[in-house]
N, C-alpha and C positions, 0 to 999 in steps of 0.2 A: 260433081265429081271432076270433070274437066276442068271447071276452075282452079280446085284444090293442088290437081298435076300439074296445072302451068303455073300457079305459084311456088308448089315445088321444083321442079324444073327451074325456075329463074332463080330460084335461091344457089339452087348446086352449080349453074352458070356462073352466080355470081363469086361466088366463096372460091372454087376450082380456075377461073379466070383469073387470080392473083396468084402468080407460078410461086414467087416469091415469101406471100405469106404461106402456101402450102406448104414451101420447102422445108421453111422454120418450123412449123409446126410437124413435121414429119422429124428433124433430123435432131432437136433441143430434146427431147426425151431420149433420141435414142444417144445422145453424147453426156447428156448426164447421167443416163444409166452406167456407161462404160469409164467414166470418172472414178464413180462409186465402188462399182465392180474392179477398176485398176488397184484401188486404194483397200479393198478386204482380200484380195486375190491370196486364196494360200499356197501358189504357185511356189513348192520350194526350190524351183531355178532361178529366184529371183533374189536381188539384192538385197539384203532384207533392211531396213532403216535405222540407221546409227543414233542412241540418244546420247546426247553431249551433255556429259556430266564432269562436273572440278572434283579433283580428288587433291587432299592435302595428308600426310602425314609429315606429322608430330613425332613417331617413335623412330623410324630406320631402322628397324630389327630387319632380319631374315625372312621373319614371318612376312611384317609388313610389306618387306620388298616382292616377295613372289605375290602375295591377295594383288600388288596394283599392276606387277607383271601380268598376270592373268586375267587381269580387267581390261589390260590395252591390248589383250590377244583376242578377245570375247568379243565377237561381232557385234553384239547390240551397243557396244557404249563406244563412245568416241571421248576420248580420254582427253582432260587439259591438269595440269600440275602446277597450279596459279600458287600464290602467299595465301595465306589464310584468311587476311583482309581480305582482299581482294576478290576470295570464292563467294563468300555470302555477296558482295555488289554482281557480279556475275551472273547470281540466280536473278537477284533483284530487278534486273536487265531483262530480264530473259533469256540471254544469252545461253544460257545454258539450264536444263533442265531441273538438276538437282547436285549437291554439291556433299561430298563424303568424308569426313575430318577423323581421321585415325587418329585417335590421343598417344600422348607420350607413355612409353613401359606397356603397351599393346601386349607387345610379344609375350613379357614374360608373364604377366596377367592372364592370359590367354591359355598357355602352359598350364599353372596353377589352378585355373577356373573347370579343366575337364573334372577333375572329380571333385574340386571345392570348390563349388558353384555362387558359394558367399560374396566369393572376389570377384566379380564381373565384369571386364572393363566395356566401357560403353561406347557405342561409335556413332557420332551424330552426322543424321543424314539430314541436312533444309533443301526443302523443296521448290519448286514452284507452283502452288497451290491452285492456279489455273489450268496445269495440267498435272494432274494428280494422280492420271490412272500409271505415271511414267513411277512410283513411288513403291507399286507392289511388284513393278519391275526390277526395281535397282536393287528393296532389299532382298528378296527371293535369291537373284541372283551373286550380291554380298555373300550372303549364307554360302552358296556354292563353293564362294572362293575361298575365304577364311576356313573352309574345314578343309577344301583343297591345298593349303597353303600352311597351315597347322598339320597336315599327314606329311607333305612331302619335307615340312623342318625337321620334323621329331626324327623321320626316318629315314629322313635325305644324308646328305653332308655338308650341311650347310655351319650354321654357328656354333661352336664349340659347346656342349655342355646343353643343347636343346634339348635334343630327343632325349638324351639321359633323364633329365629331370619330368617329360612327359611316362616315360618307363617306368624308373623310380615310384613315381605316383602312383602308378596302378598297382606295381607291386604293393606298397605300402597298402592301398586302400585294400585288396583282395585278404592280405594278412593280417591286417586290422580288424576285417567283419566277424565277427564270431556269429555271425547268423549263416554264415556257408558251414557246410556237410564237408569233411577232406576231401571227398571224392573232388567234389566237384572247383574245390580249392585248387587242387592239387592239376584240374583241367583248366583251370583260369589261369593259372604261372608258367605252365606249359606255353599258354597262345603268349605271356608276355618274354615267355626264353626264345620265341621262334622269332619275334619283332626284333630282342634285342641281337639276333644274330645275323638277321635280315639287316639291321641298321651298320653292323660292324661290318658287312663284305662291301656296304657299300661307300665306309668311309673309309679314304686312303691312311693304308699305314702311318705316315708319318702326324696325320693328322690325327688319328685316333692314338698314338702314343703320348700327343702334345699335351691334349684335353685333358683333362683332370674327370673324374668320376663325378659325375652331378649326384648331390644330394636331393631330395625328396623337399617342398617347400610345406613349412609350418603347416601342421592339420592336418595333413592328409590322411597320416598315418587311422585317425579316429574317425574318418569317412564312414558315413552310416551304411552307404551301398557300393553298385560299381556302375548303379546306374547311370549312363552318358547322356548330359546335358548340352542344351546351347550353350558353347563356352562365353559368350558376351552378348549383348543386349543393344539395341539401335533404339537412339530417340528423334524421334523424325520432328522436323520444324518446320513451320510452313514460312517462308518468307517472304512479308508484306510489307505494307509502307511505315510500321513500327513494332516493337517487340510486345506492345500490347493491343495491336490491332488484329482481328481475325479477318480471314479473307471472304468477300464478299461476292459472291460467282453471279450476282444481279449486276454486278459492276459493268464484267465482262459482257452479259447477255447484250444488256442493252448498249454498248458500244457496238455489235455486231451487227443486232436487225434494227439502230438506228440507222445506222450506215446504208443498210439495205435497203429499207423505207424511204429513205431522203433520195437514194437512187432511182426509184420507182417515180419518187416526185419529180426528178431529171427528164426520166421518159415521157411524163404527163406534158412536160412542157418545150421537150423536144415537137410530137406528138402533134401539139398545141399547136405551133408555127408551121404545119405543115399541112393544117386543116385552114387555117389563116389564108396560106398563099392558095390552098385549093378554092377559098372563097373570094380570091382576089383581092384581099384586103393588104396584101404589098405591095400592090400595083397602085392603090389608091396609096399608099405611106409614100411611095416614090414618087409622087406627083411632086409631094412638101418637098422644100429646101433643106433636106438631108440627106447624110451618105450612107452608105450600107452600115459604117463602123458605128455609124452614132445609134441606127436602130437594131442593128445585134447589139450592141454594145449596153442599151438602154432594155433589154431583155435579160440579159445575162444579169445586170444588177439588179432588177427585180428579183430575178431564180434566187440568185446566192442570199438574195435577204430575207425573202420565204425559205428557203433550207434553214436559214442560220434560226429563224424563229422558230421551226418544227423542230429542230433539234434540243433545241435550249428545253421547249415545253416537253420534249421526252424525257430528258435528263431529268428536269424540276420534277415527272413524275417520278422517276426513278430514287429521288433523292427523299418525297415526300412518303412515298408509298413502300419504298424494299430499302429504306437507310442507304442506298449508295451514297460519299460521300467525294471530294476533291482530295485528294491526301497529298496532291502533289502543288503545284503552282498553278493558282488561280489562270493569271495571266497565259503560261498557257498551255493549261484546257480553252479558254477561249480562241488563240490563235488558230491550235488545232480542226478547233469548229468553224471556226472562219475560212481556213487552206480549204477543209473538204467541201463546206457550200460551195465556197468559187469553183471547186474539182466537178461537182453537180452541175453547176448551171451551164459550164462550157461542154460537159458534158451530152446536156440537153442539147443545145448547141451543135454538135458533132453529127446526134442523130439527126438535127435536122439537118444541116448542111448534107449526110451522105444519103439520108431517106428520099426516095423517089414518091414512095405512095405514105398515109397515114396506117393503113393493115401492114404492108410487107414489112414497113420499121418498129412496130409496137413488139411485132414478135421478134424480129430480129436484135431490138432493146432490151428484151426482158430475158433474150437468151445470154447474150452478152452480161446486162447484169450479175444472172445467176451465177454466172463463171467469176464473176468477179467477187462474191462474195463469198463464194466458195473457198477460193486461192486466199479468200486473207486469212480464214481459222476462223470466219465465224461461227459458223455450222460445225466442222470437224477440226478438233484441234490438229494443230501443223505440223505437229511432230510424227503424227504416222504418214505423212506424205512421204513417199520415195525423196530421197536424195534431191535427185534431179528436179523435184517438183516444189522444191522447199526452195531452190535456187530461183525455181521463175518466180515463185509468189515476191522477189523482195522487187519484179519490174510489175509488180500489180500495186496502182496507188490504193486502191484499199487494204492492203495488207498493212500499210503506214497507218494507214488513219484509225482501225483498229487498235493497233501498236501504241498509237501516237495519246490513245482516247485512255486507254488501259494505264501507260504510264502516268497522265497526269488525276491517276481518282485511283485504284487498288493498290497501284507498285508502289506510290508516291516519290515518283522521280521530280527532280528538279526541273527548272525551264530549261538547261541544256540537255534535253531528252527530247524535246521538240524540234529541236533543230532543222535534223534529218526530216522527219515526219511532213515539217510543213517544208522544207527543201524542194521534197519528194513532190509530193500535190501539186504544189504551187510551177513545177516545172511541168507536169502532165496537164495541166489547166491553159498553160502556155500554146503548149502542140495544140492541144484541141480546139483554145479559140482559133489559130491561125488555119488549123483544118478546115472550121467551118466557115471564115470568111472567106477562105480560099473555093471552097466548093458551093456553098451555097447558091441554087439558081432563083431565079424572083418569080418565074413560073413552073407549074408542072408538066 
């Protein structure tokens, strides 16, 4: 038994004797908890997260003008008003979420459609199929405005000849049914004499003298009910790297926890060099006739070409085992995977250079990590980040390399979609070699 306590005893000396690794291992769950907890917070004093969506019409009715007025007044969307080209490239990008094309004659289709449901005119929403949950956002919220925006024309004072012809209709449909009882006929023409008088106090004289009396549009009169329908219909597209390609969300995964795993391989061989110099085996390397640059330098190339071959061999599964495919340019998706090896091994690099012990840096690596892989979207898509949190993710290089992985296999961007991505990397691989030659000590 006295054995057993002094081996326990020296274990708890020993674990509690690194201030360091304790600290990590106390403070990384309680900062990931509060990330998570920042990001579902239903705190309504809070800003709530704008999703940026391209809205194009086509029609410039009345109608149309107030549904995109009240889109850019409605805190969840962050409104852009691109060309019509242009919106689909924009989703395609990421750039923006989902993209909303109000067709030409909207309005008056719209008008017509309350009780002749035959006419439908259709409003096509394309999305960004990687983030998809933003899709039952946008139409829900569509719905909202378009019937908001179809009350206030019919019986605002907006285009001459609207609301008439929404009035018109109903009357016609009500005196058309021969399946209503007078009574209750005769209460249905009532609610449309108090709208049509409602609509007249609210249009100026001169403007309701100008107007002409809107007629009632083909059919209504023979409307079988007065039953109110959705006046139009949305057709949602998802948009990928071609009009016959579906989206593939294996794509995305494994761009995410490659990224992550290739990271973890950073840490192994940060990790590595610091169990090295704890065994004195840099002291024996610095006997040889070389300089520090040439043996960091001769580690870091190793790292990034063990990354670059772990990577390739997740992908090759990816592509063998769930169909993900390259949709965009060969060349580079390679480059891509080449900027984030180098971003890995200098990486590795870094922790050695700033680790003092092999425990205190492993946790402090793997905390680090987490954060990092977090901020780019691979775990939780990037759109429910606050604002301000979307802003730091684009100074986190894995947010690129995500980006940079996605574009060239699901979006099917070109090789000027790379650009930035390995731009990006390739300048943060910079800082961190020179960090860690700069800090690196040759003993512990």
């Amino acid at each position: 038994m006295n054995a057993l306590i002094a081996l326990v005893r020296n274990d708890l000396r020993l674990y509690f004797s690194s201030r360091r690794a304790l600290l990590m291992n106390i403070l990384a769950p309680i900062l990931i908890a509060a990330f998570f907890g920042t990001l579902f917070d239903a705190d309504s004093g809070k800003t709530p997260t704008r999703i940026p969506i391209a809205v194009v019409d086509l029609d410039h009715s009345d109608i149309s003008g107030r549904v995109i007025a009240a889109m850019k007044a409605d805190t969840a969307f962050d409104i852009q008003e691109p060309a019509q080209t242009a919106a689909q490239a924009l989703v395609k990008k990421g750039s923006v979420r989902a993209s909303v094309l109000i067709p030409a004659g909207f309005g008056a289709q719209l008008l017509a459609a309350v009780f002749n449901p035959a006419g439908k005119p259709v409003i096509t929403v394309q999305y960004d199929p990687s983030q998809s949950m933003t899709l039952a956002v946008v139409n829900g919220l569509l719905v909202q405005h378009v019937f908001e925006g179809l009350v206030q024309s019919a019986l605002g004072n907006g285009v001459a000849g609207a609301g008439g012809i929404l009035l018109d209709g109903a009357r016609a449909s009500i005196t058309g049914n021969t399946a209503l009882d007078e009574d209750r006929r005769r209460r249905l023409l009532a609610i449309v004499d108090a709208a049509e008088r409602a609509r007249a106090a609210a249009t100026p004289p001169a403007t309701a003298a100008a107007a002409p009396r809107a007629t009632a549009p083909a059919g209504t009169a023979t409307a079988p009910s007065l039953r109110l329908q959705l006046p139009f219909t949305t057709r949602d597209e998802a948009v990928t790297s071609g009009a016959d390609r579906k989206y593939n969300s294996y794509a995305h995964a494994f761009a995410g926890m490659g990224v992550q795993f290739i990271l973890f391989m950073g840490i192994d061989l940060g990790v590595g060099l610091l169990m090295a110099r704890r065994l004195g085996l840099w002291k024996r390397l610095r006997a040889a006739p070389l300089s520090r640059a040439t043996l960091i330098g001769a580690r870091m190339a190793s790292g990034a070409l063990i990354a670059f071959v772990l990577l390739m061999v997740i992908f090759a599964a990816a592509m063998v085992l769930f169909g993900v495919r390259i949709e965009g340019s060969a060349a580079g998706f390679a480059g891509v995977a080449a900027a984030f090896t180098v971003l890995t091994a200098t990486f590795g690099l870094l922790i050695a250079g700033l680790g003092r012990t092999p425990e205190a840096t492993r946790g402090l690596a793997v905390f680090v990590t987490l954060l990092l892989v977090m901020l780019s979207g691979a775990w939780v898509p990037s759109f429910i980040f606050p604002e301000w949190l979307q802003t730091v993710s684009l100074f986190v290089p894995t947010r690129w390399a995500v980006d940079g992985l996605d574009a060239m296999t699901w979006r099917g961007l070109g090789i000027d979609a790379t650009l930035a991505p390995i731009g990006v990397m390739l300048g943060f691989s910079a800082v961190f070699a020179a960090l860690a030659l700069w800090r690196f000590d040759w003993e512990e």
